[in-house]
C-alpha positions in Angstrom: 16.2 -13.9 -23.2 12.4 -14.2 -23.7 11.4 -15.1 -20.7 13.5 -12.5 -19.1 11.7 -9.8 -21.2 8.1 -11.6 -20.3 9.4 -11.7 -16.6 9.9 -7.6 -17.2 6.5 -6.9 -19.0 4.4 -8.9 -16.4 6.4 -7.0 -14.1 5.9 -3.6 -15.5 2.0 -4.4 -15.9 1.3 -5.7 -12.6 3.3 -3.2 -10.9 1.1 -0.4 -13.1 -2.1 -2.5 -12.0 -1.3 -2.7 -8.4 -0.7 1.0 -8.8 -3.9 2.2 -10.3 -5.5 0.1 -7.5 -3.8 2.0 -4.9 -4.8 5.4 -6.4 -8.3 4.6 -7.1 -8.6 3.6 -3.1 -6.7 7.0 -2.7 -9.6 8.5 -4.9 -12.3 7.2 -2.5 -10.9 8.2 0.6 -10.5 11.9 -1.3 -15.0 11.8 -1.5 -15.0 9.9 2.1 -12.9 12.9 3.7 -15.6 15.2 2.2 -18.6 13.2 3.4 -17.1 14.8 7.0 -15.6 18.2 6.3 -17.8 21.4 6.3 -16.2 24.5 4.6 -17.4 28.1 6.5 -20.1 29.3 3.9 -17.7 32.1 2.8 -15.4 29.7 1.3 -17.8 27.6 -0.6 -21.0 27.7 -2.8 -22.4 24.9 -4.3 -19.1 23.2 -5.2 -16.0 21.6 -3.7 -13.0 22.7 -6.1 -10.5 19.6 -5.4 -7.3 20.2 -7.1 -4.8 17.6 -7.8 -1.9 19.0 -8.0 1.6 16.4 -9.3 2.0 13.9 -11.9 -1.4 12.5 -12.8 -1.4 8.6 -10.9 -4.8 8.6 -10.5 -5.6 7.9 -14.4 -9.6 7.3 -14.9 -9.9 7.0 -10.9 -11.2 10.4 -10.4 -13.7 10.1 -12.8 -16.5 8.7 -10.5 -16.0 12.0 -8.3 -16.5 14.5 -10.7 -20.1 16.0 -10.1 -20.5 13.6 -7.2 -22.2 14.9 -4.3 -21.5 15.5 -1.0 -23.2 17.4 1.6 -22.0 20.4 0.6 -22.5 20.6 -2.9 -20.8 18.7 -6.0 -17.3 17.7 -6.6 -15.1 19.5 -9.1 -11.9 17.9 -9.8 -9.0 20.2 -11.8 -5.6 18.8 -12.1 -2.2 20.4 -11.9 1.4 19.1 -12.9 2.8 22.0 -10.8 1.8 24.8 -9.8 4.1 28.4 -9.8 1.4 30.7 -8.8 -0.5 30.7 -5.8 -3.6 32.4 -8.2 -3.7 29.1 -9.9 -4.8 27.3 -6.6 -6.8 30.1 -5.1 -10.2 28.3 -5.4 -9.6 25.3 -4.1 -10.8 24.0 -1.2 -8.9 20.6 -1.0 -5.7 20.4 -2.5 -4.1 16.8 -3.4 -0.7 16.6 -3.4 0.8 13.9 -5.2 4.1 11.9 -4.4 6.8 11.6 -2.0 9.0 14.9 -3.3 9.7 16.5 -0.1 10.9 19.7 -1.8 7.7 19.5 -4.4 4.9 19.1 -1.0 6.7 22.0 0.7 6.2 24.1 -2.4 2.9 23.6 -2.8 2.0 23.7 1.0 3.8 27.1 0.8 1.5 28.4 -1.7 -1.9 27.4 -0.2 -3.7 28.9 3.3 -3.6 26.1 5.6 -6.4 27.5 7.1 -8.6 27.3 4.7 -7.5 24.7 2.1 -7.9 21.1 3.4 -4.8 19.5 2.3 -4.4 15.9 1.6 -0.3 14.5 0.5 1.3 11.0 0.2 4.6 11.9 1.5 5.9 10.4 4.6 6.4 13.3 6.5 3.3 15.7 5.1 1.6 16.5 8.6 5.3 17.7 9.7 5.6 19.8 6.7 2.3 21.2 7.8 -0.6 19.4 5.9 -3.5 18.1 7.4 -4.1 14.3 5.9 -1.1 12.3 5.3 -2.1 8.9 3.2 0.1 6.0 4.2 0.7 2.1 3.2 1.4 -0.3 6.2 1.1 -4.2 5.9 -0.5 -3.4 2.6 -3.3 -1.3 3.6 -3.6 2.6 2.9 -4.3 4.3 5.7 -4.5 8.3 6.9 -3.5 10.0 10.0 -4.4 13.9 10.8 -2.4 16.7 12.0 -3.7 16.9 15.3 -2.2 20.6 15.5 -4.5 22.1 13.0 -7.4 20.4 14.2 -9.7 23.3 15.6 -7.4 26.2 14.0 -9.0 26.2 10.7 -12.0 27.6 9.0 -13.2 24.0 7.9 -14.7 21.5 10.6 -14.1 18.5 10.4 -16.4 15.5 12.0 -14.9 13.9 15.0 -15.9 10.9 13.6 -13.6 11.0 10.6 -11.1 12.6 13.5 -11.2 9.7 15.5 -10.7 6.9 12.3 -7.4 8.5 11.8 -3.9 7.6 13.2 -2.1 9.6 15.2 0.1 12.1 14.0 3.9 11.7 14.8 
């Protein structure tokens, strides 16, 4: 009985490690996307508002990009478990959506302008919900396609460079 309850609790813990791994490589590619995004200069100041917005995975993994730079100005990071009203969103310019709800990413998706909210989600079909970064894990590497159908039809530009390291979209 012990060592089944040690084989659980290693378990447990290296499944939670492997986890906080995963979103703190999820956490760089968040400041990597904005190293190649540029917001029009009505929709930004100084500061990049980055909203998380589901059940908080990252734990400390977002610390590092709170007041980071970028080329546009400095990251601020705010973090929603759900969000009802679109006014709670309004100044963000990136919205993170986390998890693989497919009724919870439609809902926020429906509360943000596409146009001028870069939007970044983990679920497997985000781009065909109508996000712009989908996150992914194949043979055990994250990796990120974008919707090729917004590319050009929003009020951010974003470097072809960063275009061209993504896979395509389905």
């Amino acid at each position: 009985m012990r060592k089944i309850l040690f084989f659980l609790l290693f378990s447990m813990m290296t499944s939670s490690a492997a986890e906080g791994v995963v979103y703190q490589i999820k956490a760089s590619y968040i400041y990597n996307f904005l190293q190649f995004v540029r917001f029009s200069n009505s929709s930004i100041s100084d500061q990049i508002n980055v909203c998380i917005i589901g059940k908080n995975k990252f734990g400390q993994a977002l610390n590092p990009l709170k007041g980071a730079e970028t080329p546009q100005g400095e990251i601020a990071v705010t973090m929603f478990e759900y969000v009802t009203d679109p006014i709670q969103i309004a100044s963000c310019q990136v919205v993170y959506v986390v998890g693989s709800d497919a009724t919870f990413s439609q809902n926020v998706l429906d509360k943000i302008n596409k146009e001028e909210v870069l939007s970044i989600g983990e679920f497997p079909a985000f781009i065909a919900m109508g996000g712009y970064i989908e996150l992914f894990l194949e043979n055990d590497s994250i990796h990120f396609r974008v919707n090729q159908k917004l590319v050009g039809h929003t009020q951010f530009k974003v470097a072809a460079q960063l275009l061209s390291l993504g896979a395509l979209d389905r």
